[in-house]
C-alpha positions as CSV (number, residue, x, y, z in Angstrom):
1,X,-10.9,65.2,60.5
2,X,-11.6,64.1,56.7
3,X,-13.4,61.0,56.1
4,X,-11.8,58.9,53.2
5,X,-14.5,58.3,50.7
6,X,-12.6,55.2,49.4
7,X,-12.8,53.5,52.3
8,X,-14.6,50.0,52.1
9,X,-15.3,47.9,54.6
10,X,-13.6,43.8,53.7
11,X,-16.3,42.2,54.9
12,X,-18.8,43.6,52.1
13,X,-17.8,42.6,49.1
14,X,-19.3,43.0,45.6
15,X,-21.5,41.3,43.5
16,X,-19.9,39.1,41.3
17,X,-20.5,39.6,37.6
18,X,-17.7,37.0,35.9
19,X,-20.0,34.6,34.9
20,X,-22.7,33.9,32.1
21,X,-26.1,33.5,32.8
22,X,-27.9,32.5,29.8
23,X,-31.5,32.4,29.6
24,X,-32.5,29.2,28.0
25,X,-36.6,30.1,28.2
26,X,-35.3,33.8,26.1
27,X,-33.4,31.4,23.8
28,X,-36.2,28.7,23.2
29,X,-38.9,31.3,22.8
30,X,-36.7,32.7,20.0
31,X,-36.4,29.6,18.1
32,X,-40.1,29.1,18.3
33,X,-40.0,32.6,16.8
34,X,-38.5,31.8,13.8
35,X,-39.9,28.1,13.5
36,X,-41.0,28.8,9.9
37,X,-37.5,30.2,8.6
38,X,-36.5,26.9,10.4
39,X,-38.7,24.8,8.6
40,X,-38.0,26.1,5.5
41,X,-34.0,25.3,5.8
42,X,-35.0,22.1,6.5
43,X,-36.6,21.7,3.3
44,X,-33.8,23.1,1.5
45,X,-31.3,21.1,3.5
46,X,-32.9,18.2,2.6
47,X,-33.1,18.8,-1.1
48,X,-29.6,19.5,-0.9
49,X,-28.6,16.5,1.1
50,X,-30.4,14.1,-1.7
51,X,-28.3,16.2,-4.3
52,X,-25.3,15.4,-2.3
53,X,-26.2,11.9,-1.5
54,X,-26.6,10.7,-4.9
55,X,-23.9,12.7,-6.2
56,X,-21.7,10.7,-4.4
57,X,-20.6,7.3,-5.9
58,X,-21.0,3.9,-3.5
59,X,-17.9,2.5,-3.0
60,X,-16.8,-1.2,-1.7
61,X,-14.3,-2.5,0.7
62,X,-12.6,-5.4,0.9
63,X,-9.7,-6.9,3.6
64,X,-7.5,-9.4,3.3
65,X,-5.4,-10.5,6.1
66,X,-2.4,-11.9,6.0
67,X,-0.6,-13.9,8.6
68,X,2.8,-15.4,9.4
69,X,3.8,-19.0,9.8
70,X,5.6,-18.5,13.1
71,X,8.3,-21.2,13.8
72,X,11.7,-21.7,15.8
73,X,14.7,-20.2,15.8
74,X,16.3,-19.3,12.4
75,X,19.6,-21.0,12.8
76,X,18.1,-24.5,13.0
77,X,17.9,-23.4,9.1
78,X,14.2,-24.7,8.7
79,X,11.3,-23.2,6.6
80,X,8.8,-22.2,9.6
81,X,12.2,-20.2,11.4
82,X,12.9,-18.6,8.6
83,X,9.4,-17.3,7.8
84,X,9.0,-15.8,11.6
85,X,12.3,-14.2,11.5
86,X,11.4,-12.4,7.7
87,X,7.7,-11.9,8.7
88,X,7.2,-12.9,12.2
89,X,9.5,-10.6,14.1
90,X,8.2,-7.5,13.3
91,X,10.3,-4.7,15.0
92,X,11.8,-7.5,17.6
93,X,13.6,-9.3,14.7
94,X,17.3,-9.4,14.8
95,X,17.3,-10.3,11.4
96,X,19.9,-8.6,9.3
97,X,17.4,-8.6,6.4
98,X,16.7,-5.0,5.0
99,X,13.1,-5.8,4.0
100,X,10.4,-7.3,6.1
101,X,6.8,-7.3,6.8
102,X,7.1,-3.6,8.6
103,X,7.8,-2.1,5.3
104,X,4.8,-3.7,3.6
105,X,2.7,-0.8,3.9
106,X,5.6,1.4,2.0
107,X,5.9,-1.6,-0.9
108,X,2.4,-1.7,-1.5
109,X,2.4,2.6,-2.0
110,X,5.8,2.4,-4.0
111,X,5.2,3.8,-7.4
112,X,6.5,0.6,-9.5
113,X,4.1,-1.7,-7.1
114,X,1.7,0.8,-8.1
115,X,2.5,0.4,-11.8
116,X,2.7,-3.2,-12.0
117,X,-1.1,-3.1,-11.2
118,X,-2.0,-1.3,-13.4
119,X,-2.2,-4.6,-15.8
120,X,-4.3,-6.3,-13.9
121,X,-7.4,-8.2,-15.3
122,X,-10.4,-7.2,-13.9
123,X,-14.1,-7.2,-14.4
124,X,-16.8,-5.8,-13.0
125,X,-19.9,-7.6,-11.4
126,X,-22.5,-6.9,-13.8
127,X,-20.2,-7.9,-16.8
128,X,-20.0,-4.6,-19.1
129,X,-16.6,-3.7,-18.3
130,X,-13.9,-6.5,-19.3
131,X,-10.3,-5.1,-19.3
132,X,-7.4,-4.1,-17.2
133,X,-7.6,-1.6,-14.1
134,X,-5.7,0.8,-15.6
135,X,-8.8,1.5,-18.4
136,X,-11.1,1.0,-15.5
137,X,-10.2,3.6,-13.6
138,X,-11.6,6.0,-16.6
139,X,-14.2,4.1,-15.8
140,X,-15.5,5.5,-12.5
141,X,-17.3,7.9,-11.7
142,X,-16.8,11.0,-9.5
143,X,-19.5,13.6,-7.7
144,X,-20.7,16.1,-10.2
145,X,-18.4,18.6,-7.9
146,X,-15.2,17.0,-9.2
147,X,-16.3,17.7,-12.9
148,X,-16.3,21.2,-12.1
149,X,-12.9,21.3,-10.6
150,X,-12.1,19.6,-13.8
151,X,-13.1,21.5,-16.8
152,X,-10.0,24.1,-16.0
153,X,-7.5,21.4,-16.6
154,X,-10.2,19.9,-19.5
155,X,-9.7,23.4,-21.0
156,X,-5.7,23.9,-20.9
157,X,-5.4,20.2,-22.3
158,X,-7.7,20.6,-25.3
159,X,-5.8,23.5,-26.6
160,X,-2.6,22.1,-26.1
161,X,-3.9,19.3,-28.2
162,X,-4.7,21.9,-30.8
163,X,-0.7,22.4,-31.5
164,X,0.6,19.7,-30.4
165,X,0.5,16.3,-32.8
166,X,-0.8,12.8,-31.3
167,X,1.9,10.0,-31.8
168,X,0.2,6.7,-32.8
169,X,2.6,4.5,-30.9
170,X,1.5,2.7,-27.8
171,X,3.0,4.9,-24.6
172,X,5.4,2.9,-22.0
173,X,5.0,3.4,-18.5
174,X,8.1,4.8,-17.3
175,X,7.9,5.2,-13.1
176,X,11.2,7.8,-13.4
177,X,9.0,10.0,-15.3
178,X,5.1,10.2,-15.6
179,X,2.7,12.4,-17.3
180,X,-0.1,13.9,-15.5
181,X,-2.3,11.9,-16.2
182,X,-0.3,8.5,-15.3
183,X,0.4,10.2,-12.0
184,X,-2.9,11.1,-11.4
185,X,-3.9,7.7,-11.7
186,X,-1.1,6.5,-9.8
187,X,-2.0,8.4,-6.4
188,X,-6.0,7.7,-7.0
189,X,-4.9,3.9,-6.7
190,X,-2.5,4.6,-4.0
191,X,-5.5,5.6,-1.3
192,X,-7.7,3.0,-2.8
193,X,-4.8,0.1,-1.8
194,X,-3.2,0.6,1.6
195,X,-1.9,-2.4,3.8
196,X,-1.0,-2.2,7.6
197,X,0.8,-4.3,10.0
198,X,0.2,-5.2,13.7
199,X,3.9,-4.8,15.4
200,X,2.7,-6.9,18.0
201,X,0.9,-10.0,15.7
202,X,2.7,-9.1,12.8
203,X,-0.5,-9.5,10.7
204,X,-0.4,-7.6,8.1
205,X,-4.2,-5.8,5.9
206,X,-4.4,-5.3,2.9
207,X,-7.3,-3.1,2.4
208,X,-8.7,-2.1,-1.4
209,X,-11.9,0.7,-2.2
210,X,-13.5,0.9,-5.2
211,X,-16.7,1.0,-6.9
212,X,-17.3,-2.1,-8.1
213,X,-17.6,-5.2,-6.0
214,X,-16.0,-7.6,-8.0
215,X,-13.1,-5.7,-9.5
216,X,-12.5,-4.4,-5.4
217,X,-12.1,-8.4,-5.0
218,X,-9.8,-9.1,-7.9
219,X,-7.7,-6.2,-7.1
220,X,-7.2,-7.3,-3.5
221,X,-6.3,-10.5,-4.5
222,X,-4.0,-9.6,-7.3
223,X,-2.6,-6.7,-5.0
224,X,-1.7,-9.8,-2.0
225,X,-0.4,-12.2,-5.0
226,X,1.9,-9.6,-5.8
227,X,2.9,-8.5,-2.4
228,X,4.1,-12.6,-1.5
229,X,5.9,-12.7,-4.6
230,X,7.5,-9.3,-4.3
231,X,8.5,-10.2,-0.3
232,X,9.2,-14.1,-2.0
233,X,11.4,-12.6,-4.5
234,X,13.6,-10.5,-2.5
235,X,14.1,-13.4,0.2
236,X,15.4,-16.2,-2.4
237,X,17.5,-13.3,-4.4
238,X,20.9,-13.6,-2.4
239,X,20.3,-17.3,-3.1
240,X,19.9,-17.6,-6.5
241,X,22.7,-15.4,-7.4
242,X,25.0,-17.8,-5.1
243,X,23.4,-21.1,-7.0
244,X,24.0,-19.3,-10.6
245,X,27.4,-18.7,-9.2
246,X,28.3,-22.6,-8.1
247,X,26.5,-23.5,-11.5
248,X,29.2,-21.4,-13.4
249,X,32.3,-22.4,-11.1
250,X,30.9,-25.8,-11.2
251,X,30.7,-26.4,-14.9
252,X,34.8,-24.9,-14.5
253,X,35.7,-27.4,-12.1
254,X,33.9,-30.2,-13.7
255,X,35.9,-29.2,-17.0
256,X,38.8,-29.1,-15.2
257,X,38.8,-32.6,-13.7
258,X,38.0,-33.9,-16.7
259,X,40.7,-32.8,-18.5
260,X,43.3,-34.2,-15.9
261,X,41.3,-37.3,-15.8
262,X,42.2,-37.1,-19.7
263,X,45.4,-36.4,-19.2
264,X,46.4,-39.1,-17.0
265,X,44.3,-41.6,-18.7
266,X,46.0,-40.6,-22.0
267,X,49.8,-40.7,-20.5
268,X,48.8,-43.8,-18.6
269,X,47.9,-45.8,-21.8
270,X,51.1,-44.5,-24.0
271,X,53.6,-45.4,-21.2
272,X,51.8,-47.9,-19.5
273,X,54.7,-50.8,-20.3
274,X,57.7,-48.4,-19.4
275,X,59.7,-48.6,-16.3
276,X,61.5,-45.6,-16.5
277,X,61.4,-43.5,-12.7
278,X,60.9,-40.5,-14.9
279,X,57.8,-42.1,-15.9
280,X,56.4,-43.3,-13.4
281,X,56.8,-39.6,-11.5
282,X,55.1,-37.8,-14.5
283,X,52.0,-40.3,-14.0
284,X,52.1,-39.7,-10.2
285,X,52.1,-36.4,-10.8
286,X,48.8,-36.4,-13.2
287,X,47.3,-38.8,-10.8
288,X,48.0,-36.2,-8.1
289,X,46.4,-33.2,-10.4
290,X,43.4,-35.5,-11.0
291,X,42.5,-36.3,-8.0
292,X,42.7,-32.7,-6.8
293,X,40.6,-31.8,-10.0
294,X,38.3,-34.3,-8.5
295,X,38.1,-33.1,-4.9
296,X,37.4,-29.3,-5.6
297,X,35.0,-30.4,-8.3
298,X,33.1,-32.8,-5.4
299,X,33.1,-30.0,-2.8
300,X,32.0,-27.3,-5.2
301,X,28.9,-30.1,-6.4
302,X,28.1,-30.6,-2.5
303,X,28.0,-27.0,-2.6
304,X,25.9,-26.5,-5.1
305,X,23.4,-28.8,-3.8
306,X,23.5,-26.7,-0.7
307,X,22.8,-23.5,-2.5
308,X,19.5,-25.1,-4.4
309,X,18.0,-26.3,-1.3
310,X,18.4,-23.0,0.0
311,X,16.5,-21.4,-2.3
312,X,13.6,-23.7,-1.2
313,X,14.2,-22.6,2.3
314,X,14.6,-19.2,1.7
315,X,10.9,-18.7,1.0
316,X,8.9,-17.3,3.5
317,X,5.4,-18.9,4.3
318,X,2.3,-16.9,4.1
319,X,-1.1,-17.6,5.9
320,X,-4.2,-16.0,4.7
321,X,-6.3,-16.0,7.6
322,X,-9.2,-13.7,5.7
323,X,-9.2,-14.2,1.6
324,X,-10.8,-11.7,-0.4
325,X,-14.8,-12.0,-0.9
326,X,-16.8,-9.7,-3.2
327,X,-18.3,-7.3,-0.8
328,X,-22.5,-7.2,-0.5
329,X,-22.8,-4.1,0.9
330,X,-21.1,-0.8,0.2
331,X,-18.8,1.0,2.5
332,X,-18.4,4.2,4.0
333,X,-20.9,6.9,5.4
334,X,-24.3,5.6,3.9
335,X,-26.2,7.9,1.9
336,X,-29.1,8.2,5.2
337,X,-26.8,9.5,7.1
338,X,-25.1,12.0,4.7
339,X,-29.1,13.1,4.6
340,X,-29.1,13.9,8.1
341,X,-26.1,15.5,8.2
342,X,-26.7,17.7,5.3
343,X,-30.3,19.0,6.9
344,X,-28.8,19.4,10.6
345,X,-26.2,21.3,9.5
346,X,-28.5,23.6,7.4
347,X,-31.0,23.8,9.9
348,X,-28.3,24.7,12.8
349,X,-26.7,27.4,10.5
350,X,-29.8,29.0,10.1
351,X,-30.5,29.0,13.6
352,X,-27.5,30.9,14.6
353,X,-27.6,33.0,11.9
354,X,-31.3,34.0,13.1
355,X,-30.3,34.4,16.7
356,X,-26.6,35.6,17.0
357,X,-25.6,36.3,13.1
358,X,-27.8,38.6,12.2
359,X,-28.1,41.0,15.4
360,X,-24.2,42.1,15.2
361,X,-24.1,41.7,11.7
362,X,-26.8,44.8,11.5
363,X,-24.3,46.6,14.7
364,X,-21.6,46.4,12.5
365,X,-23.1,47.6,9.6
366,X,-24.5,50.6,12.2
367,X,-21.3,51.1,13.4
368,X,-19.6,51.6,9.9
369,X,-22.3,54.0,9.2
């Protein structure tokens, strides 16, 4: 009888071998190893951090909140109602109203909102720069990095300046069609001005960055001043185009009355002392005209009335719970930690390199060989 050889008995089972022992004393007695390579990244890391550090410009935040003037229900026609159902109601409204406080955040990066700042007044803190954003924006500085990137697009533009002639009359902005460097300029301001809105307190921030303090400040306010009247605009629109409408049919109406009121005066005078029946129904029949001349002329005036007290309604109300401030300290990552971060990261690269890199790094190269 043969004996199967394959034969194993369940109750012994192998060794498993699935998972990963690492041996952290192998590990740490290799990084004391190669301490000195360690130590020398480090130094390089931190030279390289300071490079970065103060390559990179400080820049300056500032928020400006804006807020609602929440009030009743918008058919009781008042100011506060009105308001809340434009700006208030965020995605709840019921409002048939195309714009509202939702799409701020899409107005402020519209290119013509965009554009319209670009005349802005500004200056900065220190006093050297006086002039609109537009010329400020030359004005600031990018890490050295970005020069580089440049000098390509420096290149192509100086000799296409060699055959082409400079015009001496003052370009136009024109948002349907922008040169490249207007549309540069255009998206760089877009990330420095972005708003958001709450859904749920329909608050809405405005948020500029730039590198000056005070201009950051004069832009935020200029961009919220704009923003009202833009949202302010659109609201009392409808409402002046009605009230230029009753002004026009008004002035028609008024004309009109007065000429029947003419009319009858006139045939009322001349035949004042005749008794003839054909008379009399010719001047009822003027008096009749005029006093329906009158009646649509006082119901288009009422009207009118209406109309420009509307327009004073139609204005939404704005709240600015957090005004801008010049900024005294400058946003973003500071320049310590950017140190740090530089030197860790050169320091772990190196490390990896020393212990895992470079061993199947040299297999490969054995391998090819």
């Amino acid at each position: 009888m043969t004996e199967n050889k394959n034969y194993q008995n369940p109750d012994v089972q192998e060794p498993e071998n699935d998972e990963l022992e690492i041996d952290w004393m192998e590990i740490l007695r290799k990084i004391i190893a190669i301490r000195k390579t360690l130590y020398k990244a480090a130094g390089v890391g931190l030279v390289l951090g300071i490079i970065i550090a103060l390559s990179i410009p400080k820049q300056y935040t500032v928020t400006v909140t804006l807020s609602p003037e929440m009030g009743g229900d918008k058919s009781s026609g008042g100011l506060a109602s009105l308001a809340s159902s434009f700006l208030g109601g965020g995605a709840n409204s019921n409002s048939s109203d195309a714009l509202n406080v939702a799409l701020a955040p899409d107005i402020v990066a519209s290119t013509p909102f965009v554009l319209e700042l670009f005349d802005t007044h500004i200056q900065t803190l220190d006093g050297n720069i006086d002039t609109t954003l537009v010329a400020y924006l030359d004005e600031q500085k990018g890490p050295w990095w970005s020069y580089i990137k440049a000098v390509p697009n420096m290149a192509i533009e100086a000799i296409k300046s060699l055959f082409t002639e400079k015009a001496d009359t003052i370009a136009i902005l024109n948002p349907f069609q922008l040169t490249e460097k207007e549309y540069l300029k255009v998206e760089g301001l877009r990330k420095a001005v972005t708003a958001e809105v709450d859904k749920k307190t329909a608050m809405t921030t405005v948020t500029v960055t730039l590198q000056d303090p005070k201009v950051t400040a004069m832009v935020a306010d200029s961009v919220v001043g704009k923003l009202q009247q833009y949202i302010i605009d659109y609201r009392i629109k409808k409402a002046k185009e009605d009230c230029a409408y009753l002004e026009e049919l008004y002035k028609e109406r008024q004309q009109e009355y007065y000429q029947a009121q003419s009319k009858y005066a006139h045939y009322f005078d001349t035949n004042r002392n005749i008794a003839f029946q054909s008379v009399r129904a010719e001047q009822e029949r003027l008096q009749n005209d005029m006093n329906l001349a009158y009646q649509v002329y006082s119901q288009v005036a009422q009207q009118l009335q209406v109309a420009r007290a509307k327009i004073q309604e139609e204005k939404p109300v704005f709240a600015v719970v957090e005004p801008a401030t010049i900024p005294l300290q400058p946003s973003g990552t500071s320049r310590k930690v950017i140190l740090v971060g530089v030197v860790f990261f050169v320091v772990c690269v190196t490390g990896m390199w020393k212990l895992f890199g470079l061993r199947y790094w040299q297999l490969l190269k054995k391998n090819k060989q």
